[in-house]
N, C-alpha and C positions, 0 to 999 in steps of 0.2 A: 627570452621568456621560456619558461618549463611551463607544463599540465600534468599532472598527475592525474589519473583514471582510479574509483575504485571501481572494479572488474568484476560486476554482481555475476553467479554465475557465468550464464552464457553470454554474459552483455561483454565482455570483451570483445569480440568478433564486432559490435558493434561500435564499441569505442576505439578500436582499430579504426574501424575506416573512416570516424570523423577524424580521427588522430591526423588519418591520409591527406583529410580535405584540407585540413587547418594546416599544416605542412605544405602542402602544392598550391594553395591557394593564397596564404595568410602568411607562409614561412614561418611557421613555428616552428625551431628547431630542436627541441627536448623534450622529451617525454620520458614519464615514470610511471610503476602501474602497480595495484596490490589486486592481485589474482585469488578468486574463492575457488576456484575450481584446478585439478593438476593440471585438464585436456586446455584449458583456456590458459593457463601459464605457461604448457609446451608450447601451444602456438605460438601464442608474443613472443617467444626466445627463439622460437626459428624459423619467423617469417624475414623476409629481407625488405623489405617495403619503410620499417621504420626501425630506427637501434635506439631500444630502449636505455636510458642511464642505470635504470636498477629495476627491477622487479620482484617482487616479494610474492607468496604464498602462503595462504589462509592454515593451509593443512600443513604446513610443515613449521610454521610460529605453532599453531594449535598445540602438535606434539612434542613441544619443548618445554608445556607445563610440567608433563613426568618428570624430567629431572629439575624443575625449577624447585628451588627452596624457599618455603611462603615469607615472606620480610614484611611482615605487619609495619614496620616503621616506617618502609616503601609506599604500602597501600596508603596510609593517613596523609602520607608527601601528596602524593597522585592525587588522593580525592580533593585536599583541601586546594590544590590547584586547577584541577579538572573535574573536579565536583560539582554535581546539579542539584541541589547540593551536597549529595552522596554518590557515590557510582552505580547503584543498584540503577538504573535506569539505563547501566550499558550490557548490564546482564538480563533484565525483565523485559527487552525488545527481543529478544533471543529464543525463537519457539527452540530451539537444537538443543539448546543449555537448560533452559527452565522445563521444558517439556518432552522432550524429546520426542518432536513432532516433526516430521519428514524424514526420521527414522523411522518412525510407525503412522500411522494415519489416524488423526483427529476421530474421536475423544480419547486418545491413549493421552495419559498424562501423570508420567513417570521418569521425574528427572536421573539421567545416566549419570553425571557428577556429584557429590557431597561439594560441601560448602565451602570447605579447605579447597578442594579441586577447581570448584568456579573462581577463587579469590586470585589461587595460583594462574588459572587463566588471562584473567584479566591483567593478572601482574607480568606475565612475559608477552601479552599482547602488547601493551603499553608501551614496555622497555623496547620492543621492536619498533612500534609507530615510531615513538620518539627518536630514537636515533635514524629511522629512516628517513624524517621528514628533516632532521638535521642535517642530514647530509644532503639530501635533494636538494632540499630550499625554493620548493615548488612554486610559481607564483599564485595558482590556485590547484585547489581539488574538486572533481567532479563527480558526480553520486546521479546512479540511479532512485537508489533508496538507500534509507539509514534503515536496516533492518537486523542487524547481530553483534554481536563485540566487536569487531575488526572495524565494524563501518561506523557503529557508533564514536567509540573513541577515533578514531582516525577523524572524525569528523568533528569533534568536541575538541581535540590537542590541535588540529589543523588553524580553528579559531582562534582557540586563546594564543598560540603563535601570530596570530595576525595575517596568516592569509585566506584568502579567498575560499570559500565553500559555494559551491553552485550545486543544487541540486535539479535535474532535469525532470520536471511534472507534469502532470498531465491535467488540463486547464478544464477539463469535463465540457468544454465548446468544439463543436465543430472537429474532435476527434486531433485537435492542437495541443502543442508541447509548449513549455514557458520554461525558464532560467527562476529559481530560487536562492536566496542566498538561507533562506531559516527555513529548516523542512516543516515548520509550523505552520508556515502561510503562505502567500505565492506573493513572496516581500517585492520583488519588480513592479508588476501589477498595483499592489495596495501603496507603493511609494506613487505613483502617478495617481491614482485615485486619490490618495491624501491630498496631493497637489492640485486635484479639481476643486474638493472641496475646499479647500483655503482659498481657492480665486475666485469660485462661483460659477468655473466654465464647464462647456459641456465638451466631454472628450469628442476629440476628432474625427472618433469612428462610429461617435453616437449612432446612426444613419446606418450602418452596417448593423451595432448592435439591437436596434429599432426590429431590425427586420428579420435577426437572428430569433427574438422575445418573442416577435408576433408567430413568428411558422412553428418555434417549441409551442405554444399556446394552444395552435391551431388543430396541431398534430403532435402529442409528447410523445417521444424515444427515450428509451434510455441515456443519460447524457455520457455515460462508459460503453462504448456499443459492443466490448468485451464480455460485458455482462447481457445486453439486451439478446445476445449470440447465445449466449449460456443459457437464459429464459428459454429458446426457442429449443435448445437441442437437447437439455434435459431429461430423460423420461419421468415424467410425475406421477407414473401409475406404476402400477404391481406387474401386469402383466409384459410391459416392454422388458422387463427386466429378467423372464423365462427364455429369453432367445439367448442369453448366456449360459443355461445349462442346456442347450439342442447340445445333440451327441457331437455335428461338428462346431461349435464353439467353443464347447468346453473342451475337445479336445485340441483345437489352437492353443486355448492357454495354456494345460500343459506342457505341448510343443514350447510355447514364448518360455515358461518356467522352466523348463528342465534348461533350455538354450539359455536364460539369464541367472540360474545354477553356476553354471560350467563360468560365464564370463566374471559373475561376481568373485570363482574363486583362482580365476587367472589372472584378476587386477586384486587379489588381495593385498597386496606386499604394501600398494599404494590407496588405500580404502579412503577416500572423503569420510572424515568423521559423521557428517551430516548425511548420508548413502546409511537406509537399511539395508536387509538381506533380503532376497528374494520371496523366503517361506513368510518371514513376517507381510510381507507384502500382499501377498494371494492370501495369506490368513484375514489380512485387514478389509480387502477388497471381497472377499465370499461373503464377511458378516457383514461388508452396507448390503450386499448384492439380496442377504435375507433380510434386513430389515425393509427393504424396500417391498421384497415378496410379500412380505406380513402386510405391510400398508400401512398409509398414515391417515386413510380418509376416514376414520370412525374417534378421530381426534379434533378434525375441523367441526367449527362453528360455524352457524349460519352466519353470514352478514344482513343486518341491517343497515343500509345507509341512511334510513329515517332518522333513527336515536343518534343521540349527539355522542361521539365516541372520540378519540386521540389516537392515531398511530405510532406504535415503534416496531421499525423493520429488524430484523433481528441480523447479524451483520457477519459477515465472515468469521471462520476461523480456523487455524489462527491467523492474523492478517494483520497488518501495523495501522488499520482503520481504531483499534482499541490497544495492540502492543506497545505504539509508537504513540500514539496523539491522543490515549488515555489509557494510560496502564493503570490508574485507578477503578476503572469500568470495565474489566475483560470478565468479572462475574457479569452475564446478562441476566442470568435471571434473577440476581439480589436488585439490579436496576430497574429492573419490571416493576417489582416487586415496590420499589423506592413511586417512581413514575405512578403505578396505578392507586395509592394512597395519596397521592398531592393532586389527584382530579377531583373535580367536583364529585360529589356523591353517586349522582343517574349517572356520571360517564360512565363507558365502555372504552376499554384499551385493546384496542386490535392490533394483533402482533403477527405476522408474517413471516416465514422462513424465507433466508436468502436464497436467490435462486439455482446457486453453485452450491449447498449444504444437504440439499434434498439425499437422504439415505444415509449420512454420516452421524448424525444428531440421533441417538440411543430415542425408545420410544418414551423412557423413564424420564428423561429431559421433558419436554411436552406434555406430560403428563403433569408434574413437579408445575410448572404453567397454569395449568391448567386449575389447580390449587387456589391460585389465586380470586376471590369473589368473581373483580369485574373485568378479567382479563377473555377475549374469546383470540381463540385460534383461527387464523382465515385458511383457507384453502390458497397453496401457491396457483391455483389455477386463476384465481383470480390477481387480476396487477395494479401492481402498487398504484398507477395512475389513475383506475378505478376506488380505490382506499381512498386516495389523497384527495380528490374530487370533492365528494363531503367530510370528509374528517374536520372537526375545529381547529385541532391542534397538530400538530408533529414534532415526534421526539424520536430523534438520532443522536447516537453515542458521535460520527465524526462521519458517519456515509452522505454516497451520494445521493440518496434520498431527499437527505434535508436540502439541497440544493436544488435538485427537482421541484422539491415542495417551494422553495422561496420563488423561482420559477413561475408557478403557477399562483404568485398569492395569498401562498398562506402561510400564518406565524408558527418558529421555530423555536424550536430549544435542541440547544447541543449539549452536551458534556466532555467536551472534551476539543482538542487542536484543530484545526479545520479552517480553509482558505476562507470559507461567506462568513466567518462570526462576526465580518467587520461590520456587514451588515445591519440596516435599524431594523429588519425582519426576524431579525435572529437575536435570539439572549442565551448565553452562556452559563447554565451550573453549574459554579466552581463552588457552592457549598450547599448539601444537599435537603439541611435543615431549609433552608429558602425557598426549596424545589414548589411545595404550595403557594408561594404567595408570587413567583415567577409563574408558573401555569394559571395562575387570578391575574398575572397583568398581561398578558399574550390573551388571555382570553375578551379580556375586557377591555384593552387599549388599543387593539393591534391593526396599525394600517398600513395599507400596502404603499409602497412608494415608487413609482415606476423609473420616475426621473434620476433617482440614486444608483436605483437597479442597472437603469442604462448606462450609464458612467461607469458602473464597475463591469459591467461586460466588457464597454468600451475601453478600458482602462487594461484590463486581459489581453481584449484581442491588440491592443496595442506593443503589447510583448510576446508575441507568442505566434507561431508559425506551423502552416498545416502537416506536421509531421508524424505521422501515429505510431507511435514509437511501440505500443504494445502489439500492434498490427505485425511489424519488423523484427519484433526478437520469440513470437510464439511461432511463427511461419519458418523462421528461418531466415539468415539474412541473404538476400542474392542483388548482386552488384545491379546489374541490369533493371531491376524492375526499383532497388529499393536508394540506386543511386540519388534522386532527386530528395527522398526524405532524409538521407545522412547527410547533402550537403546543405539542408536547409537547416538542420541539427547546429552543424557546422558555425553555418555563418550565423545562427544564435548566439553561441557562445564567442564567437570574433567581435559581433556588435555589442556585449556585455562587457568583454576584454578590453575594448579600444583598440581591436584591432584592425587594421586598413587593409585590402589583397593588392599583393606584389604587384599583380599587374590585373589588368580587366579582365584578360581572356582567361587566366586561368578559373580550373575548377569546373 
C-alpha cells in the first residue's frame, strides 16, 4: 500500500509523523507527498525517518505556467473529464488566484493573473497531477482541506482514477477529527447514520451522545473552540488598539519590518507565489489597526430579543465556509439582502460580525447593511448564543452557527455544502426564488427532533477520535506532548484503510 499526503502548508510536519506511526505501527511501506510550501518540501527530502517515492511542489508546478502554451483542446479534454461540470470550481476555491488574498489582507481583491494565466495554470497543474498520480498509483489521498488548484484537482483526478480521497475534518464535538471521503459532508458518519435510520436502531453511543446534548444545552461553547479563543482575545473596542502606536510597540514593529525586509529579500530567488512583501503587509495591518481606532460602535443596533427576528452570522473571509461549500454565496451582502426580503414582513434580521473579521471589514461594508429596511447590526459584544436563544429562525451560508443553532432547537436554513443538512432541522437553499416559501415552512412546521439528533451525534462520535488537529498545527507540532493526538490520527485512517498493526506493542 502507498499514502499520498497533500501537504497544506505546514501540515507536512504533521503528516510526517502520522506517515511515522502508520509505518512503525501498521507497516505502511510507501509514501508520496505534494508539498505547498518550499520549507515543508526541504524537510520531507531530508528527513531520514521516511524515503519518500516522489514529491512534488506547489511553487515549482505553479511557475511552469510561464512557459506552458495554453492548448484550449487540452483544457475541453480535462474539463469534460474532470469537470464539475466546468473547472471554474478549481479556480474559484483559490483566495491566491481569484483574489489575491494572503498576498494582501482581506478586502483587497485584485486578481494577480488574467484569464489566459489562470487557464495556463490549471493546465500545467493538471498535466503534473496526472502523470504524478500515474505513476504513484497511490492507494489513497489524504487532505486537510481542498482549498486551491493543486488540491482541488489532485482531489477531483485522484476520484475519477478510482482511488481513495479521505479528507481529515473537524466533527465540531468535543474538539474531535473524523475521516471524509466527500469534503461535502462528513460521508463516514452519515453512512452509519443512513444505516440507523433504515434499521430503526439507536446508535451505540446514543448514551454518550445523550449526555454530550444535555451539557451543550446546559452550558453552550462554541463547538470550534479555535473560534470561542478568537471571541475572547479579540479587542472589540477602539482603545485596545492604541497600545500599538505606544512609542515602544510601534517601534518593535518596525524592528520586525525592517528584520522581515532583509529575510523577504534573501529568500527571494525562492518567493512562495502565495507570500506577500513585507510593506504590503504593515500597509494592510496600519489600515484595520485605524479602522478599528475610528470604531464600529455608532453602527450597532440595539437588540431586541422581544420582536420576532432571524439571524445570519456573517462568516469568515476569505475561508472555504463560502469558497469551497458555496461559491455561489461568497457576495454576503446580495445574500442579506435575498434573506431579509423572504421574512415575514415585522421580521428583523440580525446580523453579527464574525468574531475573527472585527477591523478587516471597511466601514462602508456595514454601512451598505445597514441600507437594508429590516436588517439591524448587533454589537460583537453580544454572542451568538444570546441571538440564538430568541431568534425564530437561523440562516447560515455553511457555518458553524447553524449547527449550534440545530443544537439548541432551532430551524435552519443553509445555502450551501455543510455536514448537518442531512438533518430534518435544516432545509437547504439550492434556489433562491423559494428562499420565502422555505423561511414559511421552517417557520410554521418546524419541530425539534431529539431522537434523530441523537443518532447523528452518535453516529459522528462513532468515527471520530479525540484529536484536535487545529490545537497541533497552530501550536506547533512537538513530539512529546502531541504524540498521543498524531497516533490517534493514525490509527483513524488504518481503521478506514483495513489496516491491522504488525504487532501490539507497537506505536
Amino acid at each position: 500500500m502507498k499514502i499520498c499526503f497533500f501537504s497544506q502548508r505546514r501540515f507536512a510536519y504533521i503528516s510526517h509523523a502520522i506517515a511515522i506511526v502508520l509505518k512503525k505501527k501498521y507497516g505502511v511501506a510507501e509514501f508520496c507527498a505534494y508539498a505547498q510550501l518550499r520549507s515543508s518540501y526541504e524537510f520531507l527530502r531530508n528527513q531520514t525517518d521516511i524515503k519518500y517515492t516522489s514529491l512534488i511542489l506547489d511553487e515549482d508546478i505553479h511557475n511552469g505556467f510561464k512557459n506552458e502554451p495554453l492548448d484550449l483542446e487540452y483544457l475541453k479534454n480535462l474539463e469534460q473529464k474532470y469537470g464539475f461540470p466546468n473547472l471554474w470550481h478549481c479556480l474559484t476555491v483559490d483566495r491566491v488566484l481569484m483574489h489575491s488574498q494572503m498576498i494582501r489582507e482581506y478586502p483587497y481583491n485584485n486578481p494577480k493573473y488574467s484569464h489566459e494565466e489562470m487557464l495556463r495554470i490549471v493546465q500545467v497543474q493538471a498535466k503534473t497531477i496526472i502523470k504524478f498520480l500515474d505513476e504513484e498509483k497511490p492507494s489513497a489521498v489524504i487532505f486537510t482541506v481542498v482549498g486551491c488548484v493543486g488540491s482541488m484537482l489532485l482531489y477531483q483526478i485522484a476520484k475519477k482514477k478510482g482511488i481513495l480521497t479521505l479528507v481529515i475534518s473537524e466533527t465540531r464535538i468535543n474538539d474531535e477529527c473524523t475521516l471524509t471521503e466527500d469534503y461535502k459532508n462528513l460521508s463516514w458518519a452519515e453512512e452509519t447514520f443512513n444505516q440507523l435510520k433504515i434499521t430503526g436502531a439507536a446508535s451505540p453511543s446514543a448514551k454518550k451522545a445523550q449526555i454530550y446534548l444535555a451539557k451543550f444545552r446546559h452550558n453552550p461553547l462554541a463547538c470550534l473552540a479555535y473560534w470561542a479563543e478568537a471571541d475572547v482575545k479579540k479587542p472589540k473596542n477602539r482603545w485596545s488598539n492604541y497600545r500599538w502606536f505606544l512609542p515602544k510597540n510601534f517601534f518593535d514593529s518596525w524592528r520586525w519590518f525592517i528584520k522581515t525586509i532583509v529575510r523577504y529579500f534573501a529568500a527571494k530567488k525562492h518567493q512562495d507565489y502565495a507570500e506577500g512583501t513585507p510593506w504590503h503587509y504593515f500597509l494592510d495591518r496600519l489600515k484595520r489597526k485605524l479602522r478599528t481606532l475610528i470604531g464600529f460602535e455608532h453602527l450597532y443596533d440595539k437588540a431586541d430579543f422581544r420582536e420576532d427576528y432571524a439571524f445570519f452570522p456573517l462568516h469568515l473571509e476569505p475561508e472555504i465556509t463560502t469558497m469551497l461549500f458555496a461559491p455561489f454565496w461568497t457576495d454576503q451582502i446580495n445574500l442579506i439582502k435575498q434573506i431579509a426580503r423572504s421574512l415575514p414582513v415585522h421580521f428583523k434580521l440580525y446580523v453579527k460580525e464574525h468574531p475573527s473579521m472585527l477591523g478587516y471589514r471597511p466601514h462602508s461594508y456595514y454601512k451598505e447593511l445597514k441600507k437594508i429596511p429590516n436588517v439591524k447590526l448587533i454589537d460583537p459584544d453580544i454572542t451568538s448564543f444570546q441571538i440564538i436563544a430568541n431568534a425564530k429562525l437561523i440562516t447560515v451560508i455553511t457555518g458553524t452557527t447553524g449547527w449550534e443553532a440545530v443544537l439548541l432547537k432551532k430551524p435552519v436554513i443553509t445555502f450551501g455544502d455543510v455536514f448537518y443538512n442531512c438533518l430534518p432541522a435544516v432545509k437547504r437553499c439550492v434556489q433562491i426564488e423559494q428562499l420565502p416559501y422555505l423561511v414559511q415552512e421552517q417557520l410554521k412546521n418546524f419541530q425539534d427532533d431529539d431522537a434523530t439528533l441523537i443518532n447523528f451525534i452518535g453516529s459522528i462520535m462513532e468515527v471520530s477520535l479525540p484529536a484536535n488537529l487545529s490545537k497541533v498545527w497552530s501550536s506547533g507540532i512537538n513530539k512529546s506532548r502531541d504524540q498521543q493526538a498524531l497516533t490517534m490520527l493514525a490509527d483513524l485512517i488504518a481503521r478506514k484503510l483495513n489496516l491491522k498493526p504488525i504487532n501490539k506493542t507497537a506505536g
